[in-house]
N, C-alpha and C positions, 0 to 999 in steps of 0.2 A: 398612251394608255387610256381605258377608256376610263369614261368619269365616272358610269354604272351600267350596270345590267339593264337591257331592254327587250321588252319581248319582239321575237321575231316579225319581220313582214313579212307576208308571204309572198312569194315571187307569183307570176304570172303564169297561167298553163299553159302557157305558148314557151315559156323557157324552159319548161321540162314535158314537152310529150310524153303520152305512157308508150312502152314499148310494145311492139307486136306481140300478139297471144303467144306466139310459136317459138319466140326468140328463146335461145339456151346460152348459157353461161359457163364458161369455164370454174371462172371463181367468183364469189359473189362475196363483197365484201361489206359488213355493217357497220356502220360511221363514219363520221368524215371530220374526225378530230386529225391531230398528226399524225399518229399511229394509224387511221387507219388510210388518212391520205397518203403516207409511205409507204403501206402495204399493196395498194393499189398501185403505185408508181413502181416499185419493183416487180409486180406479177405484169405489167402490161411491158415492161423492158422485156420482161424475160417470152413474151411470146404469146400467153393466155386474153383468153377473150374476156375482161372484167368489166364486171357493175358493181358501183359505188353506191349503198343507198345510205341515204341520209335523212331522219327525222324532221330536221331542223331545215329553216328558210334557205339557209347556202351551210357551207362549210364550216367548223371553227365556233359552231353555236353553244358545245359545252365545255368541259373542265380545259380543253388545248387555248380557249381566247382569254385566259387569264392565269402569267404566270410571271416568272423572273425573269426570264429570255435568254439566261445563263445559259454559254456553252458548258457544262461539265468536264471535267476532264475524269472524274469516276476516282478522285484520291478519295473519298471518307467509304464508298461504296463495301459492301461483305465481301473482303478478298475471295474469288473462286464463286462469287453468285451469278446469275444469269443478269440481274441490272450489272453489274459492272461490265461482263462482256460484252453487254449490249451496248452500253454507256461507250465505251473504248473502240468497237467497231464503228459504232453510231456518229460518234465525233471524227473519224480518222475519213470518213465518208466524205461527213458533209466539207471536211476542209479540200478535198479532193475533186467533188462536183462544183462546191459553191460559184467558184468565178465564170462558171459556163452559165449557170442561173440566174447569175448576177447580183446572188443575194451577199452581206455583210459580215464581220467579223471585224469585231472591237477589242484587242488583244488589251485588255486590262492587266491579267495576273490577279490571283486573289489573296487574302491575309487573312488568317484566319486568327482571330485576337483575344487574348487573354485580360480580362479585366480584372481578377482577383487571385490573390494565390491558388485559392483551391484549384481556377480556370489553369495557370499556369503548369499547375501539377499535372491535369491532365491533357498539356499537348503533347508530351513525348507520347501518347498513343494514338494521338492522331497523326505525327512523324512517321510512328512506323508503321500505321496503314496507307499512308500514301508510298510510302518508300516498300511497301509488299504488293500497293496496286502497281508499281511501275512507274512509278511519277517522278521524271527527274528532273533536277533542279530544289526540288522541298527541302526547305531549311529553316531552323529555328533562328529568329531575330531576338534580339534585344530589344527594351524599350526605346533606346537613344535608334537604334535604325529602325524602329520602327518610324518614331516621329521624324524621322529624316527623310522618311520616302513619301509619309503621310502627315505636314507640317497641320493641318488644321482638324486631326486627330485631337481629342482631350487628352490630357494632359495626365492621368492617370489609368494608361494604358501600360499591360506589364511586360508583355513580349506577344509574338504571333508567330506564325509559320508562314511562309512564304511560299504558294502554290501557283507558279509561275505559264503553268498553262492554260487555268482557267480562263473564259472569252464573256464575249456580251453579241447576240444576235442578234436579228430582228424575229418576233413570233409569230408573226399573221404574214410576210411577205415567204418563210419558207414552207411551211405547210401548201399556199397556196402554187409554190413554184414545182412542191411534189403531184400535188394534184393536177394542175395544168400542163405537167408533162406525161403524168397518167394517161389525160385524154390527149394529147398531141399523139399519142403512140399507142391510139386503138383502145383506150377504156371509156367506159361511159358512166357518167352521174346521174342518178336522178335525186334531185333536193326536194322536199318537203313529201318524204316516204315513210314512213314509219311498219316497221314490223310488228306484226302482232302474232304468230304461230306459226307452224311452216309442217309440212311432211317430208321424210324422206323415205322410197319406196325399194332403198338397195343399191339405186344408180344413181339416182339424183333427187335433191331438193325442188318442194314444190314452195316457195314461202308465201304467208300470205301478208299482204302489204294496204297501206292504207290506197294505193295507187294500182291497185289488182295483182292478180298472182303474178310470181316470177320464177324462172327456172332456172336452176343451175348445178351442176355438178359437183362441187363442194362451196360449204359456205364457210366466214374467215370471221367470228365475231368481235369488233375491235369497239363498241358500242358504249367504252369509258364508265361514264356515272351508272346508263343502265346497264351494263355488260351479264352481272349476275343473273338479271330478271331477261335478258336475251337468252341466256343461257336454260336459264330454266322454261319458258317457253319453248323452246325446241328442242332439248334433248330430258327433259325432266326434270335437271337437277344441274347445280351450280357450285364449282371445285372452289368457290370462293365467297365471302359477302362484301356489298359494298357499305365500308363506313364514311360517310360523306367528311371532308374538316375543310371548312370554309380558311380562307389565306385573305385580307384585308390589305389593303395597300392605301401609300399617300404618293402619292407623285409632286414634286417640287419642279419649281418654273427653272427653266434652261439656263440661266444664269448662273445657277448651283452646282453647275457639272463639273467647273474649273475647281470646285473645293478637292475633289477626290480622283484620284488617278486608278484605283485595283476595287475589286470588287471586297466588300470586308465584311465578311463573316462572322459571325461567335463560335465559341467552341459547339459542337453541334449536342444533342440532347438525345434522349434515345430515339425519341417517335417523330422529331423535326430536326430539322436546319435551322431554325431560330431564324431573329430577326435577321435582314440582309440590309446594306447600302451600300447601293450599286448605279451607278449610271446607266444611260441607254443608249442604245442606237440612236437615237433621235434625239439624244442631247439635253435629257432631262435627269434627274436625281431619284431612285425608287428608292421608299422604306419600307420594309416588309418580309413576307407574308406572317401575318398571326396565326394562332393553330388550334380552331377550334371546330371540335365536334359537332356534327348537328343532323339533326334526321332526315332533313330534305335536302335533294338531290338535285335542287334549282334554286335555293333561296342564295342568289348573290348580291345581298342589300347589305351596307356598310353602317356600320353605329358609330357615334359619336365616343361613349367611352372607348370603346378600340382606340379609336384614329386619334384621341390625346393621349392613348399610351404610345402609341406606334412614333405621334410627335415628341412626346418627351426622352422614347430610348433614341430615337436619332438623331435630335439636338443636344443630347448627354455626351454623346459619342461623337459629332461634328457639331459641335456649338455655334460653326456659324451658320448653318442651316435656318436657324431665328434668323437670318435678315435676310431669308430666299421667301416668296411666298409658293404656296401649295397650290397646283392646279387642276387636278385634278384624284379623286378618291375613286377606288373599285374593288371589287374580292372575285377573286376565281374559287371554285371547289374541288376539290382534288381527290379521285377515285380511288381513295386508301381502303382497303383492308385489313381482315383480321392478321394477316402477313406480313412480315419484312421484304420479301422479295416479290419479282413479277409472278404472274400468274398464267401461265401460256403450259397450255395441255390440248391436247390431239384429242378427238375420238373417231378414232380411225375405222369404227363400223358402221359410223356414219358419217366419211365422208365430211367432217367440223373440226373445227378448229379455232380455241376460246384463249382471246388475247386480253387477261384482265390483271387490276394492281396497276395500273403505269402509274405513278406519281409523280413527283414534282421534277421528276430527271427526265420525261416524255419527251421533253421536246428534243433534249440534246440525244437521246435513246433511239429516237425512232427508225431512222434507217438502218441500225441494228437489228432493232427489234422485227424490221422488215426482212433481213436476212435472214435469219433464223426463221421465224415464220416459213417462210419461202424452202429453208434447208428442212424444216419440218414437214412440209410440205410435198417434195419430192422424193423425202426418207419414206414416204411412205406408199411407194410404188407410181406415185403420179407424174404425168407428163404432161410438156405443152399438148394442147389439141393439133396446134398447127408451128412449124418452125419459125422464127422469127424473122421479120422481113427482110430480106437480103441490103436494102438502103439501111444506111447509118440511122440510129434514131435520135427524133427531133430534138432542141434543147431551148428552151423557149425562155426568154428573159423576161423576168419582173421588174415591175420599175424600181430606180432607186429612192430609197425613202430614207435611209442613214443620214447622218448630219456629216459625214465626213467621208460620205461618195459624191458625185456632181449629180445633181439634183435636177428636173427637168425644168426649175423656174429658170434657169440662169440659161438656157438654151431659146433661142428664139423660135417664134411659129407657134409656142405655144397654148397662146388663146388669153393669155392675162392670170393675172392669179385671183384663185377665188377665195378660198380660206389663208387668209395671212401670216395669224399664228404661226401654221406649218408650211407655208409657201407653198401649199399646194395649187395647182393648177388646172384649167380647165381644160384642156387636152388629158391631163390625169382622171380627173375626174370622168370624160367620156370616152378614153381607153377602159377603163376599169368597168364602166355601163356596159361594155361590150364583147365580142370574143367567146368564145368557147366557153369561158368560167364568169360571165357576167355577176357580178353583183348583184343577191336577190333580192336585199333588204339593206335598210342603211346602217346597219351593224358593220352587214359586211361592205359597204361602199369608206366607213372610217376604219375598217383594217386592209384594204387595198389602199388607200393612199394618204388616211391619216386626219381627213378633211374634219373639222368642229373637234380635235381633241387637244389643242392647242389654249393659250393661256385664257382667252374670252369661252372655250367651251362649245362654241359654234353661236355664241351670241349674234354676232356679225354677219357671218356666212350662211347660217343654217337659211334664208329666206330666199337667198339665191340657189341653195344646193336643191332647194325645194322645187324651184322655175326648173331647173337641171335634168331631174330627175324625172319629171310629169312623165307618167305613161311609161314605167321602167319598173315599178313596185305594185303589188296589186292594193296596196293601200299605199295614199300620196302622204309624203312625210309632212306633218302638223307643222306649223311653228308656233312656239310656247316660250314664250319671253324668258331668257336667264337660264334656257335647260337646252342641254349639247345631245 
């Protein structure tokens, strides 16, 4: 996980040419978080000619690069809501592509735990919303099987429910494995784009972009934090607002993974999910996210009273967490609104289509949310331009970054390892330089393969990643003593 927010590099104009005056677009899709990396991955399967544009230096620059990584399985979700069905297609998906992609899945199981009568009182309604979303297996535990599945639980734990499908992912390798098989099958990106207005003349969009006009056929706004003000720039007005609630996180060193087996939950609240302790992919310990308000739509700076709250509810609740140390802190902000549910509306006399609301269930949502889109999509009399190609389409493998897939250090020919921490390697590193979805910024070079987030923070390596990188970023990355 990362240790903080950093502003983008800007990649180089040679990694993103602007496109011919003349070029037309099928679909034209705006950001390049999950959602809207999924939605480009399903319109370029399905046949359509897409562009992906994206404000930010590479992919994954806003609310999608900081979250739980949680597979949802959609038990707490509004029985009969659009996140749930989204939720439930979305997971049933990715368990079904995943091993072609070659991305992960950490079959933990979650608990969801009662600390005080009052909590206790109300899980039988959280019972029977997972037992109306569909979710089999949910079962109320006892304190004594609680502390038998979860031995280094406290000790005045009163009972939980037992939600036996939820998972643990990876967040930046599958986002990235939607998008690079977007472009493996005929879509294209342009990164560092930003929209600022756009016309539509009856047939098609004209938008206008920080990288010159573009044209397309229909446009898809997936634009997350800004999605509202995308919205209202183009068609006048915005079916939703966004209220930014920053999520704070602590990350604990890898030695603390062995304390806990299931993802453990609290009873959930109206407006959040409460705190979470949950392992990773990668072998470390999350506490998190906090749930607060705030007006800007970019500040993901971490404060210290948080992060000794965040450490005292997770050492209260695995006490021995005090003899792990913490390695890293971060906060994602998560695209809420005035709404409980997603935000996906058609305007079907223009040719748009505004995908807003994704919260903290996007990641495990998104290929749902891509279906749908797509089924909205075509409800509305449109078709591919062209049939889709008669060759099978491509399915392009990410690397493995999991702690508990085979890893590329342990393979020889590698090149040596560069960041220790996370064994990452220097073949990793200049695979991920290169290809189709290069790396444009070192944001995005530590969520392709994980490099400086590791227990030194990039104290060690960052000097070498520096030599590495020369002539790859259009600004060469600093080095700055004790900062990842």
């Amino acid at each position: 996980m990362p240790a903080s927010a950093s502003a983008p590099i800007m990649t180089t104009r040679s990694q993103n040419p602007p496109p011919a005056p003349a070029e037309q677009y099928d679909v034209i899709v705006i950001g390049a978080g999950v959602v809207g990396c999924a939605v480009a991955r399903r319109f370029a399967l399905e046949g359509a000619k897409v562009l992906t544009v994206e404000k930010a230096a590479d992919i994954l620059e806003g609310a999608s690069k900081g979250n739980t990584a949680i597979l949802h399985s959609g038990f707490d979700a509004p029985p009969g809501s659009l996140e749930h069905r989204c939720i439930v297609n979305g997971r049933d998906e990715y368990l079904r592509i995943r091993a072609r992609l070659n991305l992960p899945v950490l079959a933990t199981g979650a608990l969801v735990l009662a600390w005080t009568r009052e909590e206790c009182e109300r899980l039988g309604a959280v019972l029977e919303r997972a037992r109306d979303n569909g979710i089999d297996g949910a079962a109320l535990l006892t304190a004594g099987q609680v502390r038998a599945r979860e031995p280094q639980l406290a000790a005045d734990v009163v009972a939980a429910i037992d939600i036996p499908a939820e998972g643990v992912i990876d967040p930046w390798s599958t986002p990235h494995a939607y998008m690079l098989q977007a472009i493996d099958n005929g879509a294209r990106l342009m990164r560092g784009c930003e929209v600022s207005g756009g016309r539509f003349d009856g047939r098609r969009w004209t938008l206008a972009t920080s990288r010159g006009p573009l044209r397309g056929a229909f446009v898809i706004n997936c634009a997350g934090l800004y999605g509202d003000r995308v919205d209202a720039a183009l068609t006048g007005q915005a079916n939703f607002r966004i209220r930014p609630r920053k999520g704070q996180f602590l990350v604990y060193d890898k030695s603390a993974s062995r304390l806990i087996r299931a993802i453990l939950l609290p009873v959930p609240g109206e407006t959040t999910k409460g705190i979470i302790i949950c392992r990773t992919v990668f072998g470390n310990v999350l506490v998190g996210p906090s749930s607060e308000p705030q007006r800007s739509r970019c500040d993901a700076s971490v404060s210290a009273p948080v992060l000794r709250a965040l450490r005292a509810l997770g050492e209260r609740r695995v006490p021995a967490l005090a003899g792990h140390a913490i390695t890293a802190t971060y906060a994602g902000i998560r695209p809420a609104t005035e709404f409980h549910d997603y935000r996906i509306a058609a305007r079907p006399e223009r040719n748009y289509l505004s995908v807003g609301g994704i919260r903290s269930t996007g990641l495990s949502a998104a290929l749902g949310i891509a279906g749908h889109v797509f089924d909205a999509y075509t409800g509305l009399g449109n078709r591919r331009a062209a049939p889709p190609k008669p060759s099978p389409p491509s399915w392009p493998r990410v690397n493995a970054l999991a702690e508990h897939q085979a890893r590329d250090w342990q393979s020889g020919g590698n090149g040596g390892i560069v960041c220790h921490c996370e064994l990452v390697t220097r073949r990793e590193i200049q695979q991920a330089l290169g290809g189709q979805l290069a790396a444009a910024s070192l944001g995005a070079l530590k969520r392709r393969t994980r490099a400086t987030m590791g227990r030194c923070q990039g104290f060690y390596c960052h000097a070498r990643l520096a030599e590495l990188t020369r002539g790859h970023f259009a600004e060469q990355i600093a080095w700055r003593a004790g900062h990842g």
